[in-house]
Backbone as JSON Lines, residues from 0, in Angstrom:
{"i":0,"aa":"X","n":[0.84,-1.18,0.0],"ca":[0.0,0.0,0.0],"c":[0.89,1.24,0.0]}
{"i":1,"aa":"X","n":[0.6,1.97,-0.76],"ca":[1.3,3.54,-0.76],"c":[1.24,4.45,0.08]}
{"i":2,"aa":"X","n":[0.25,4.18,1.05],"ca":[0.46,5.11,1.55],"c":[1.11,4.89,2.99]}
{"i":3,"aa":"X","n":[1.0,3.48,3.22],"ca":[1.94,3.16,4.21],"c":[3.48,2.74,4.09]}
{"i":4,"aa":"X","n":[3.79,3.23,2.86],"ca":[5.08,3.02,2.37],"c":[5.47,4.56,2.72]}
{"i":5,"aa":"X","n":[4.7,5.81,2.35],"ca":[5.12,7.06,2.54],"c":[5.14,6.89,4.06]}
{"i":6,"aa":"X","n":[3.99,6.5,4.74],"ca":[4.38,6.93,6.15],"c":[5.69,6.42,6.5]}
{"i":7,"aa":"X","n":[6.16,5.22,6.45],"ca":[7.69,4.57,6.69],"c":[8.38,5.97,6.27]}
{"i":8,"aa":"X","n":[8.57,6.2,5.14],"ca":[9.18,6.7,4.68],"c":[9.47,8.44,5.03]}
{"i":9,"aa":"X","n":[8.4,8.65,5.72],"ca":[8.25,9.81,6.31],"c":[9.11,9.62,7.96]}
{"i":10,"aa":"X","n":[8.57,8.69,8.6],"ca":[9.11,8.75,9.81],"c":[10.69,8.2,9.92]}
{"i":11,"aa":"X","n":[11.33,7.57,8.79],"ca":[12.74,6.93,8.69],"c":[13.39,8.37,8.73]}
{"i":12,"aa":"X","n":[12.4,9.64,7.82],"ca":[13.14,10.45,7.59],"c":[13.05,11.83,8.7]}
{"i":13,"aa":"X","n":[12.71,11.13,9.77],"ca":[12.6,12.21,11.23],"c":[11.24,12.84,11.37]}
{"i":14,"aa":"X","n":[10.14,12.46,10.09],"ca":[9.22,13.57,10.09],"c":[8.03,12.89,10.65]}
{"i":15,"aa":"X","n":[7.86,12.96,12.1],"ca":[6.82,12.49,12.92],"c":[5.88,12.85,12.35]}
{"i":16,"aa":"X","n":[5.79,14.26,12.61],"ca":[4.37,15.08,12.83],"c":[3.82,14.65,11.57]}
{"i":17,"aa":"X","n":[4.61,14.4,10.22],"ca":[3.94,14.33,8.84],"c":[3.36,13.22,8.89]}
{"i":18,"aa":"X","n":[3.87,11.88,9.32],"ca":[3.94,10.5,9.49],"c":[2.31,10.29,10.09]}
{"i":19,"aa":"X","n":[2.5,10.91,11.41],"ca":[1.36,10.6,12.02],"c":[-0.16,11.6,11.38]}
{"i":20,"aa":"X","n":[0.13,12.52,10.64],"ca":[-0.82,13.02,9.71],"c":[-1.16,11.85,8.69]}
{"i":21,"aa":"X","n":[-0.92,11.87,8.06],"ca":[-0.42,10.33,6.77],"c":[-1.92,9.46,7.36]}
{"i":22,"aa":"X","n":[-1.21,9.04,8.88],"ca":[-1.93,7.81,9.12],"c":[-3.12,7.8,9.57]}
{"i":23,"aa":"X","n":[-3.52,9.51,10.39],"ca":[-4.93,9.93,10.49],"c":[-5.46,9.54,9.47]}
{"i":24,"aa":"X","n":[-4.6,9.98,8.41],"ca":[-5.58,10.43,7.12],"c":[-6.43,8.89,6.73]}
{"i":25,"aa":"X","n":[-4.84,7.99,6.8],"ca":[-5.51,6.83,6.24],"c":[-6.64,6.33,7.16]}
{"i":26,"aa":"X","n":[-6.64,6.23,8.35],"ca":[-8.02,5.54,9.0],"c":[-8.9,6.32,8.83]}
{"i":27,"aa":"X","n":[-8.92,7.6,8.73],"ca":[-10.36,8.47,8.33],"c":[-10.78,7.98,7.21]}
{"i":28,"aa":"X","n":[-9.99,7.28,6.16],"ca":[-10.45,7.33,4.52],"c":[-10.89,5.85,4.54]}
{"i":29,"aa":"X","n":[-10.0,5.09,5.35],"ca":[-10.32,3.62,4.79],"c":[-10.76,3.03,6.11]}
{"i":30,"aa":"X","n":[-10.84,3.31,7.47],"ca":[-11.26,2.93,8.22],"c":[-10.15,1.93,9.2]}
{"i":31,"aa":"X","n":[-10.28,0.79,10.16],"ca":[-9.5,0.38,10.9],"c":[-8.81,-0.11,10.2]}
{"i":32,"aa":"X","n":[-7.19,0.26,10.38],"ca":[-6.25,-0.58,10.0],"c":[-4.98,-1.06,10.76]}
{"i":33,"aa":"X","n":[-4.31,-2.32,10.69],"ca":[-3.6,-2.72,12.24],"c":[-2.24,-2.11,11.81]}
{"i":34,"aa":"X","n":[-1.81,-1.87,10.72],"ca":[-0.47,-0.87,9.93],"c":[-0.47,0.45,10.48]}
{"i":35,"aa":"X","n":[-1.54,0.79,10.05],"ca":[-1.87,2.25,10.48],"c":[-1.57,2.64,12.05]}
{"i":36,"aa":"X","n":[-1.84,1.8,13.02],"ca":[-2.43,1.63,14.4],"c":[-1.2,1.23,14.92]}
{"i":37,"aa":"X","n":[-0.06,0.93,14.13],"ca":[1.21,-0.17,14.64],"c":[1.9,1.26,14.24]}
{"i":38,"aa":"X","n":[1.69,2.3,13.19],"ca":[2.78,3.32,13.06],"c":[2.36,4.48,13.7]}
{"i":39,"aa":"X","n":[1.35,4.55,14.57],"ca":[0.67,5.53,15.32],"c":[1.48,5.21,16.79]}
{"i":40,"aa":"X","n":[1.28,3.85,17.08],"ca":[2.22,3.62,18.3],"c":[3.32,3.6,18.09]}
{"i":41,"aa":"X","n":[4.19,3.42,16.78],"ca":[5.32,3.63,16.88],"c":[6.0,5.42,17.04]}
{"i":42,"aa":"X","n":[5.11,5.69,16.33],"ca":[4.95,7.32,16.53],"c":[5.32,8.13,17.46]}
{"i":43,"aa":"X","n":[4.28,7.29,18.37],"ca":[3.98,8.09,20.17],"c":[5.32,7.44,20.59]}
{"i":44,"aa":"X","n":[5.68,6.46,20.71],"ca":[6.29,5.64,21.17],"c":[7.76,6.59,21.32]}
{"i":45,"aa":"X","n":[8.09,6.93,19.97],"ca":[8.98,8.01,19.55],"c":[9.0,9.16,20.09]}
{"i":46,"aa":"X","n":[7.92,9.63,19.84],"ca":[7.65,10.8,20.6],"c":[7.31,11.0,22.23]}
{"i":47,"aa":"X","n":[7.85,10.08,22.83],"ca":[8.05,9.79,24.35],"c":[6.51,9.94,25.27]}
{"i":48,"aa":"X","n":[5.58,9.21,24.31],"ca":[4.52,8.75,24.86],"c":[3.6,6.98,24.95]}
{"i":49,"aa":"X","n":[4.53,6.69,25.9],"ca":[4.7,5.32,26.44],"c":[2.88,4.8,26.29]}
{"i":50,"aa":"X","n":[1.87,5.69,26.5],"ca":[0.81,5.19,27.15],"c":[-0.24,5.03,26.07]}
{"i":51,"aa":"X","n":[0.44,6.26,25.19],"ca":[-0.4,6.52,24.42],"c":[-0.3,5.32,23.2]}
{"i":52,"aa":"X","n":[1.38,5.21,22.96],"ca":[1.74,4.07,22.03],"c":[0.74,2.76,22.62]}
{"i":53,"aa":"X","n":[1.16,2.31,23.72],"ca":[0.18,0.94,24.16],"c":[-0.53,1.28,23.38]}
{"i":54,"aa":"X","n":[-1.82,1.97,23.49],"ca":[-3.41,1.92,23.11],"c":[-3.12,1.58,21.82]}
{"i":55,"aa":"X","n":[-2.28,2.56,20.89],"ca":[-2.17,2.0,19.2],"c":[-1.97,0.56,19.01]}
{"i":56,"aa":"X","n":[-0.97,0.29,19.64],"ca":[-0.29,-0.97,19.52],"c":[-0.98,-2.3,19.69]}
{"i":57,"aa":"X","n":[-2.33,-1.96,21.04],"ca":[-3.48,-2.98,21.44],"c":[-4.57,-2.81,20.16]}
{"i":58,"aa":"X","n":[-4.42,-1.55,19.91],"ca":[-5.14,-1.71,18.73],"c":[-5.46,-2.67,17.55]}
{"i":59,"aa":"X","n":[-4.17,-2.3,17.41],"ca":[-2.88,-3.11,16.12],"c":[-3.31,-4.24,15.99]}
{"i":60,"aa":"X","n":[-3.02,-4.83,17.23],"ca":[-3.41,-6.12,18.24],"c":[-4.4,-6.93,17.99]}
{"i":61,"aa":"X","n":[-5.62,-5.97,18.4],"ca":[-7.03,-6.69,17.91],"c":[-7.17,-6.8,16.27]}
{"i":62,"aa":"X","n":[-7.16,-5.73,15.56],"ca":[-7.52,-6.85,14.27],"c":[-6.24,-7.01,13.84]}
{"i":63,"aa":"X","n":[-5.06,-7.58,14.0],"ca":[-4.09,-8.35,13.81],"c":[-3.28,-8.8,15.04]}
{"i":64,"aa":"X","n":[-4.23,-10.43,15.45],"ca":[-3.53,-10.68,16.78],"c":[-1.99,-10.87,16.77]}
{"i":65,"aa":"X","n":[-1.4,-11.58,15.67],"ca":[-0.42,-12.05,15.51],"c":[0.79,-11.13,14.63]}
{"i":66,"aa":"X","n":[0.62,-9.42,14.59],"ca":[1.15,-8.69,14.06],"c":[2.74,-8.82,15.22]}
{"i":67,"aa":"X","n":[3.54,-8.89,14.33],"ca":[4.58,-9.52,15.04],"c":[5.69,-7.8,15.51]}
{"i":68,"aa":"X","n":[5.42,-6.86,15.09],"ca":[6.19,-5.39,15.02],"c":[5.49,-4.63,16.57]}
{"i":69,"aa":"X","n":[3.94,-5.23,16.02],"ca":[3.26,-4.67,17.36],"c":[3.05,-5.39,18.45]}
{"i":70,"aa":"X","n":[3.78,-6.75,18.23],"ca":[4.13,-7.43,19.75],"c":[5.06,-7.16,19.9]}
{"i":71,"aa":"X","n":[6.06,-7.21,19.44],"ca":[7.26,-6.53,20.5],"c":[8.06,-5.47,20.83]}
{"i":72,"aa":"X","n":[7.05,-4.18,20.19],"ca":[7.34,-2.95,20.92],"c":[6.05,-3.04,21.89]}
{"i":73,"aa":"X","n":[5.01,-3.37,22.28],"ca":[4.27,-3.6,23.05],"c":[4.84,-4.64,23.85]}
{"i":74,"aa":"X","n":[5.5,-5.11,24.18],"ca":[6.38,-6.04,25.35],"c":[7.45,-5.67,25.63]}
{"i":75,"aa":"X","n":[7.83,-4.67,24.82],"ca":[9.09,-3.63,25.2],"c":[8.74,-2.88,26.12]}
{"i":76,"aa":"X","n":[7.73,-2.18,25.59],"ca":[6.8,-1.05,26.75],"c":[6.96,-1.49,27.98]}
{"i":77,"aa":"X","n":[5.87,-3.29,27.92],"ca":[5.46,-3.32,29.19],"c":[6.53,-3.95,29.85]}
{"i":78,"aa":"X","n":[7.95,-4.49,29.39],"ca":[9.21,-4.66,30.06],"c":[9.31,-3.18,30.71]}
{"i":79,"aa":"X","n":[9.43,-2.08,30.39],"ca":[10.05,-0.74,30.75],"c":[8.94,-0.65,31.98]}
{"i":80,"aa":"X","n":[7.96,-0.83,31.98],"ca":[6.8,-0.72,33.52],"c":[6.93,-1.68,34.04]}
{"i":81,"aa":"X","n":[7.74,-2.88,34.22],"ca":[7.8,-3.51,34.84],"c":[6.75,-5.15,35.19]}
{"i":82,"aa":"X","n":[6.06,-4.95,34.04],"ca":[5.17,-6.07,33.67],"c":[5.63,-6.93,32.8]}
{"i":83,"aa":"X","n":[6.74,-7.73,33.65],"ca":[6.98,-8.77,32.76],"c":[6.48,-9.92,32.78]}
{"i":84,"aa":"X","n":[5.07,-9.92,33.22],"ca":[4.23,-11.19,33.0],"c":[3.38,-10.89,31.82]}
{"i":85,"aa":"X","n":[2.97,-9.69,31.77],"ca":[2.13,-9.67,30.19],"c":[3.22,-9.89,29.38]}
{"i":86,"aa":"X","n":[4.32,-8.98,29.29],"ca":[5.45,-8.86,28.41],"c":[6.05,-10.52,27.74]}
{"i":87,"aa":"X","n":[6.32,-11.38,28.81],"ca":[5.92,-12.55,28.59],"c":[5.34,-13.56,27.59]}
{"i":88,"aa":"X","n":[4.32,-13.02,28.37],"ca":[2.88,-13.37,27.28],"c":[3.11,-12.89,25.75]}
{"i":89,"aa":"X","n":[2.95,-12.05,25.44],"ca":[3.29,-11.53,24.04],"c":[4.63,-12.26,23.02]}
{"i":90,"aa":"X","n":[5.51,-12.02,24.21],"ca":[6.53,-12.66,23.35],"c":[5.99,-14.25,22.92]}
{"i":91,"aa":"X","n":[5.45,-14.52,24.07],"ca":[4.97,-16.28,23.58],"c":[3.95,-16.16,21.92]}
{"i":92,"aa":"X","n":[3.64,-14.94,22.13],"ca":[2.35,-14.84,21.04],"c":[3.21,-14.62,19.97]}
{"i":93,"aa":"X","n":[4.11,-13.72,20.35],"ca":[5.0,-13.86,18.7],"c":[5.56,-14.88,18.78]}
{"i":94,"aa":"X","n":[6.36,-15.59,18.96],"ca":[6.93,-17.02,18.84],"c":[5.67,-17.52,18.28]}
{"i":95,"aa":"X","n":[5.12,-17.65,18.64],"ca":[4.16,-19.18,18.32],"c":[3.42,-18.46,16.27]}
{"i":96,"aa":"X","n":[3.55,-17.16,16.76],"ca":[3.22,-16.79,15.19],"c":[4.51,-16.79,14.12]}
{"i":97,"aa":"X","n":[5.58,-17.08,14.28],"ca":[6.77,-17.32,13.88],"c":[6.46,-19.05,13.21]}
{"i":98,"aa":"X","n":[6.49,-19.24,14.03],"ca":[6.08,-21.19,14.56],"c":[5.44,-21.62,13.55]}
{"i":99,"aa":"X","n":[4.67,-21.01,13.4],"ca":[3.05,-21.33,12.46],"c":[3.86,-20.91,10.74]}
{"i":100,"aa":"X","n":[4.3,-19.73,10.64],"ca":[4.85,-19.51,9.37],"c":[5.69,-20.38,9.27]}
{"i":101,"aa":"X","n":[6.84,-21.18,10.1],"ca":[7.44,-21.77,9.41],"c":[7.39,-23.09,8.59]}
């Protein structure tokens, strides 16, 4: 998709604020998407908002349980708070979606 190639391509190149415009745009136009929702938390995430990234990232989550980018900056997070029993958990969820592709 193009336009999640620009957003990459926007945020590789330092430009948050554009990046995370990009990706408004795209869920306003096309509705839920777990790409969109995975570069929104990566976004915040960047932009030194720990809490706010989660929510994208759970997002991400639900309609792509097994999105493997948004499990483990979401178990990164919750390593940094000190929840390494969910953190855990996730990683098991990516493994086992690794597992399955191979």
């Amino acid at each position: 998709m193009a336009q999640l190639k620009a957003i990459a391509r926007l945020a590789d190149q330092g430009h948050l604020a554009e990046a995370r415009q990009c990706c408004e745009r795209l869920l306003a136009e096309q509705g839920p998407n777990a790409e969109a929702f995975y570069w929104l938390g990566l976004l915040s995430d960047a932009g030194g908002k720990p809490g706010e990234a989660q929510k994208f990232y759970r997002k991400a989550l639900y309609l792509q349980p097994q999105h493997p980018e948004a499990l483990s900056h979401l178990a990164t997070l919750l390593v940094a708070q000190g929840d390494l029993a969910a953190a855990r958990r996730l990683q098991v969820r990516a493994a086992q979606g690794v597992d399955k592709d191979a």
